[in-house]
FIFI-147301 format. One record per residue (C-alpha): residue number from 1; residue in one letter; chain; x, y, z. Coordinates in steps of 0.001 Angstrom, whole numbers, plus 500000, padded with zeros to 6 digits. Example, Ala and Ser with C-alpha at 12.3 -4.5 7.8 and 13.67 -1.06 7.14 Angstrom:
REM FIFI-147301
 resi resn chain     c1     c2     c3
    1    A     A 512300 495500 507800
    2    S     A 513670 498940 507140
//
This chain:
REM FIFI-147301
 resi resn chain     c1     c2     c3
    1    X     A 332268 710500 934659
    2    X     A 332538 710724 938299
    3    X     A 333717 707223 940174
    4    X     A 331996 706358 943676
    5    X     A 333519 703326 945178
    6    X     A 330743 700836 946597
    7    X     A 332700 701105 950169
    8    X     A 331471 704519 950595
    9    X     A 327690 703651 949541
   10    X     A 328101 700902 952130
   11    X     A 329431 703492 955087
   12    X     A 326241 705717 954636
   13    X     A 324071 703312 954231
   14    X     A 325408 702243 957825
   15    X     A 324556 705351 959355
   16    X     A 320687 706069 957963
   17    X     A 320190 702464 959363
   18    X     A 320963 703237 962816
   19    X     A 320136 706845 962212
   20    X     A 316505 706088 960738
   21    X     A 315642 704510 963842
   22    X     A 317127 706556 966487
   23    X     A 315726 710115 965283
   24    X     A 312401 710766 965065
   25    X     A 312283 713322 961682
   26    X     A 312147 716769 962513
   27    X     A 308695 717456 960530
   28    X     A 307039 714383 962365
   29    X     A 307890 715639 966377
   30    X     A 306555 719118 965113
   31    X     A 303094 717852 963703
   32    X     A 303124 715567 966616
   33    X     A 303157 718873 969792
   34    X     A 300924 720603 966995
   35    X     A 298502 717291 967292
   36    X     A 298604 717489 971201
   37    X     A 297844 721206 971596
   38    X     A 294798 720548 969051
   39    X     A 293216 717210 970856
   40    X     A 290270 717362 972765
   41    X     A 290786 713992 974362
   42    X     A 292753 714105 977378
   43    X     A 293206 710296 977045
   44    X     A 294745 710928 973806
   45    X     A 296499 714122 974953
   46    X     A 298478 711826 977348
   47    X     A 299138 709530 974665
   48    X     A 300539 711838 972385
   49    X     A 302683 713629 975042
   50    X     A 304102 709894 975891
   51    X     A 305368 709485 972266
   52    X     A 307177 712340 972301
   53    X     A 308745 711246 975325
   54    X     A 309755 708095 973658
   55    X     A 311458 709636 971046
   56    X     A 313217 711813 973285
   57    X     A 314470 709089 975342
   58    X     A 315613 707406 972005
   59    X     A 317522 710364 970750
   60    X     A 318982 710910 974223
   61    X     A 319921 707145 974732
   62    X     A 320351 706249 971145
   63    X     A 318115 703626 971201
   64    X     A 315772 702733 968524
   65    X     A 312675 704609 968600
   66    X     A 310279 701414 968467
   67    X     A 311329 697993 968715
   68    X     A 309958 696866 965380
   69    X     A 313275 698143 963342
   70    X     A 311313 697533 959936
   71    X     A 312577 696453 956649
   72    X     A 315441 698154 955150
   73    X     A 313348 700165 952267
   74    X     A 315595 702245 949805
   75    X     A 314841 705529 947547
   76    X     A 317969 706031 945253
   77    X     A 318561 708631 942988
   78    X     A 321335 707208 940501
   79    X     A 323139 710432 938644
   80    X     A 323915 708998 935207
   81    X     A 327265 710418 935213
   82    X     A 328532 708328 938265
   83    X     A 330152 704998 937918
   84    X     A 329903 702708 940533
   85    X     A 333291 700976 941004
   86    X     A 334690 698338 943225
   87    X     A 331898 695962 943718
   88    X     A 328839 695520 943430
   89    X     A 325982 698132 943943
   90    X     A 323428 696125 945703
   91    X     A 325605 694334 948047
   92    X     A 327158 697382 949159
   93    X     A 323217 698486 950284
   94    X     A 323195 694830 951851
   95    X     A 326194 695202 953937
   96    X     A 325013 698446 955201
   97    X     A 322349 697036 956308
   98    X     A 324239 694086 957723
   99    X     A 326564 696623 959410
  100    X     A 323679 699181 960531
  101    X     A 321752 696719 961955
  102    X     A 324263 695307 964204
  103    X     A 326230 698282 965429
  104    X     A 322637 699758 966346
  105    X     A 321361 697255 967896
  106    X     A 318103 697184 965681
  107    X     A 315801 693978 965371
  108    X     A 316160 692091 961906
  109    X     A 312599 691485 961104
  110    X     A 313426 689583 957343
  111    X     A 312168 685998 957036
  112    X     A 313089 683764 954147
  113    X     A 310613 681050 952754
  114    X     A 307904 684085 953285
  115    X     A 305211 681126 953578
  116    X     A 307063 678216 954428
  117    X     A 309800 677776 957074
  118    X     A 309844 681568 957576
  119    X     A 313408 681483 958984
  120    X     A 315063 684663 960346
  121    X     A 317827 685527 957598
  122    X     A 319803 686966 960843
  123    X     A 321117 690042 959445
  124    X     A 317868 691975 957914
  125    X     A 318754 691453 954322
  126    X     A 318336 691726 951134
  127    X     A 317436 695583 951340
  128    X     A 314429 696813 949232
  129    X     A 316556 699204 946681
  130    X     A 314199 701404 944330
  131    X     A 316311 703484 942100
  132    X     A 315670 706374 939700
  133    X     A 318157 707294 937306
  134    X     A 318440 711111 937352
  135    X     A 320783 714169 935854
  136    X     A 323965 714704 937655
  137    X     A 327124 713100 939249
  138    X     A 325702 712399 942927
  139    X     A 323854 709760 944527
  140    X     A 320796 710507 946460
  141    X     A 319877 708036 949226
  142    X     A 317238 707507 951334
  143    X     A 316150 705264 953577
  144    X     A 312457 704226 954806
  145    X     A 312798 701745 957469
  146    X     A 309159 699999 957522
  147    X     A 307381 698119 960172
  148    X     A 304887 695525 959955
  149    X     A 302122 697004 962129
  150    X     A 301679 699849 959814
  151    X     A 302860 698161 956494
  152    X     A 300050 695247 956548
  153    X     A 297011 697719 957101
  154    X     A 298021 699136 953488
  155    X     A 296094 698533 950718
  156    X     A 295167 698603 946947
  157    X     A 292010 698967 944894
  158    X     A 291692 698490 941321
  159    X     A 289320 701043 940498
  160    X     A 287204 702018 937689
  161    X     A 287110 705836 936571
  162    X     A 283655 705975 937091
  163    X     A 284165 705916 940730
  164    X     A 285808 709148 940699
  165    X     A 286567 711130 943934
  166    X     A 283871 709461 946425
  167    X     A 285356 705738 945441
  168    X     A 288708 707179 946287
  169    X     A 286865 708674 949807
  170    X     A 285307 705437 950393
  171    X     A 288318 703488 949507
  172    X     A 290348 705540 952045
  173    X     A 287899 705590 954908
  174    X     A 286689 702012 954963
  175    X     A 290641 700760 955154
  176    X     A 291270 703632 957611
  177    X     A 288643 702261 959870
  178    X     A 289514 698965 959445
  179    X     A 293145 699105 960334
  180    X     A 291614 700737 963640
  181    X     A 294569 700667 966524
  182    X     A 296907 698104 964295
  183    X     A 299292 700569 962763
  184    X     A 299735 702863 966048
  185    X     A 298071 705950 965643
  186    X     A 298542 708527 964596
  187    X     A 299488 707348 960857
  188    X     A 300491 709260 958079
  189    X     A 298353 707730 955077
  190    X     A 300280 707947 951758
  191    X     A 298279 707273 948556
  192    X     A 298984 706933 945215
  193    X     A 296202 706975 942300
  194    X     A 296867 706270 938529
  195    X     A 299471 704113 936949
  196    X     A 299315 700715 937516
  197    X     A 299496 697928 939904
  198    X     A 303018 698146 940617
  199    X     A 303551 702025 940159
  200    X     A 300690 703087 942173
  201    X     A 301565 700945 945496
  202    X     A 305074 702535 944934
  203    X     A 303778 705943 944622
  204    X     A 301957 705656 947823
  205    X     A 305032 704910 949866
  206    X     A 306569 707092 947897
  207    X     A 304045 709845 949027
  208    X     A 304979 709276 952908
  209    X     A 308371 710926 952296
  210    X     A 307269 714324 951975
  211    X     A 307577 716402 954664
  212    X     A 304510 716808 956651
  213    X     A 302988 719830 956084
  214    X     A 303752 720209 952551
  215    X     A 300452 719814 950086
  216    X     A 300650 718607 946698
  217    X     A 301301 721474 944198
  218    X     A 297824 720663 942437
  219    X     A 295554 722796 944351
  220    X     A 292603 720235 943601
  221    X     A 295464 717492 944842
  222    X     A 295238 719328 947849
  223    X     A 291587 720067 948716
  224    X     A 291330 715872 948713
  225    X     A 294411 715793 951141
  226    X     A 293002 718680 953379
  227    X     A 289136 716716 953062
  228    X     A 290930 713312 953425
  229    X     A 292649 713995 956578
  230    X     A 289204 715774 958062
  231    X     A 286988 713031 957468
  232    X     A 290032 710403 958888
  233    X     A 290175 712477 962163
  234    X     A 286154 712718 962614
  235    X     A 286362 708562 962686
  236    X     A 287554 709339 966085
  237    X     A 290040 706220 966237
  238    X     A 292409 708627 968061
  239    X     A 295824 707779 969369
  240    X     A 296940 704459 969841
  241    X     A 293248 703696 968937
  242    X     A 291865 704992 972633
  243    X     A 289640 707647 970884
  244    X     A 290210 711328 969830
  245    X     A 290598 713637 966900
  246    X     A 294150 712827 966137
  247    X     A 293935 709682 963890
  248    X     A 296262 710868 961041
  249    X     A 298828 713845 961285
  250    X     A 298960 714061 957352
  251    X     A 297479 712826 953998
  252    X     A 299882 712719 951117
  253    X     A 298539 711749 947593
  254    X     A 300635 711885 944352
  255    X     A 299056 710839 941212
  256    X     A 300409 709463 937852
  257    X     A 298640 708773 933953
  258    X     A 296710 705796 933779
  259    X     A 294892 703539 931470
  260    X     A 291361 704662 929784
  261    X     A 290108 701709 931677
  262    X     A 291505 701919 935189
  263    X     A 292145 704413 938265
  264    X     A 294409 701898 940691
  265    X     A 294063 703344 944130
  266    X     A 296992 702307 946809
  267    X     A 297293 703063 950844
  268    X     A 300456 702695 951921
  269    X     A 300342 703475 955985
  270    X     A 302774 704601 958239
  271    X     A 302988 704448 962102
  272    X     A 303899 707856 964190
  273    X     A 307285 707024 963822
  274    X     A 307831 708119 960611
  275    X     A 311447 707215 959905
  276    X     A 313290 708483 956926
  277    X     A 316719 710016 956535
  278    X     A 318840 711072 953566
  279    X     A 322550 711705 952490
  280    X     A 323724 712660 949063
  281    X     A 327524 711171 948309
//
């Protein structure tokens, strides 16, 4: 059994705060200069070439990318030969988050009393810890900081099977187009189908952490992503939502077994941004 001490879970956790938000992923600023060589708006062109700017200006400065520094969203793979000593293990996310958001300079967005006195909590926690217990000795962590723009025009349908691949077209679309400019296009659209309520609006966040690009192994999987992202771009929503083909740069579904009875549907949408990062202890 391999020991981990919570002060080193809190000292990377640190770093992919202020990390997350100063470096726009890789995979993103590539599908981003793909995006701009492909749109036929000029408008949009412009607007596309600015965000790249942005991010370059963040990565030079070290400044956070966008201003809305998100909630502190955790994927955590748990080996089940490590033991956690020294504290405790959610804390030690917290005070990364504490500590990350303060050295970096990033905006805590939390509120306590959600619907009442919605009070800044000051210091951007508790963090939002999902964790997986898999093989091994090591510790997988990743971080998903999410902003509200792009977190609100997500969605979930409760389905019937009847509705098949059209009610999953139709679900998509209709949100798509409603959400319009909100989430700052262009959005990466992460869906989930199957499972239930609560595993199928985690699968489609889950979705938005594969790298862009990449198509779900299940060719059929696939041919909805490829059609999906079409029929998003012909809305012509554009970037920023000032019209053009560019509305999403990828759509990521991952499905799950479900119920006789029920095909849950969730959209979980991101902004251009994108932000992820991982370290393995």
């Amino acid at each position: 059994m391999r020991e981990i001490n919570v002060s080193e879970i809190t000292d990377v956790v640190t770093k992919l705060c202020i990390d997350a938000n100063y470096y726009l992923p890789e995979d993103v600023r590539k599908a981003l200069e793909g995006a701009m060589e492909k749109e036929e708006s000029e408008l949009g062109k412009e607007i596309l070439g600015d965000i790249l700017k942005n991010a370059e200006i963040a990565r030079a400065n070290q400044v956070p990318i966008c201003q809305d520094t998100g909630l502190a969203v955790f994927f955590v793979e748990l080996g089940q030969d490590v033991s956690v000593v020294g504290g405790d293990f959610n804390e030690a996310f917290d005070e990364g988050v504490r500590r990350g958001y303060e050295d970096g300079y990033l905006r805590k967005s939390t509120v306590d009393d959600p619907y009442l006195v919605r009070k800044n909590v000051g210091d951007n926690t508790p963090a939002i810890i999902h964790v997986k217990i898999v093989p091994g000795d090591k510790i997988k962590i990743i971080i998903a900081p999410k902003g509200g723009g792009s977190e609100n025009m997500s969605a979930l349908g409760m389905l019937t099977p009847s509705v098949g691949v059209k009610g999953i077209k139709k679900f998509v679309l209709e949100n798509v187009e409603k959400a319009g400019s909100n989430p700052c296009p262009p959005i990466i659209i992460g869906i989930g189908v199957g499972g239930t309520i609560e595993k199928v609006t985690l699968l489609a966040k889950q979705a938005l952490l594969r790298t862009l690009g990449e198509y779900n192994p299940n060719p059929e999987v696939a041919k909805l992503e490829k059609e999906l992202l079409e029929e998003v771009n012909n809305l012509g929503i554009g970037p920023q939502g000032f019209g053009g083909r560019t509305t999403a740069l990828a759509v990521h579904i991952e499905t799950t077994p479900a119920h006789i009875a029920s095909m849950p549907v969730a959209m979980n949408v991101q902004c251009h941004v994108a932000r992820h990062k991982e370290a393995v202890i």
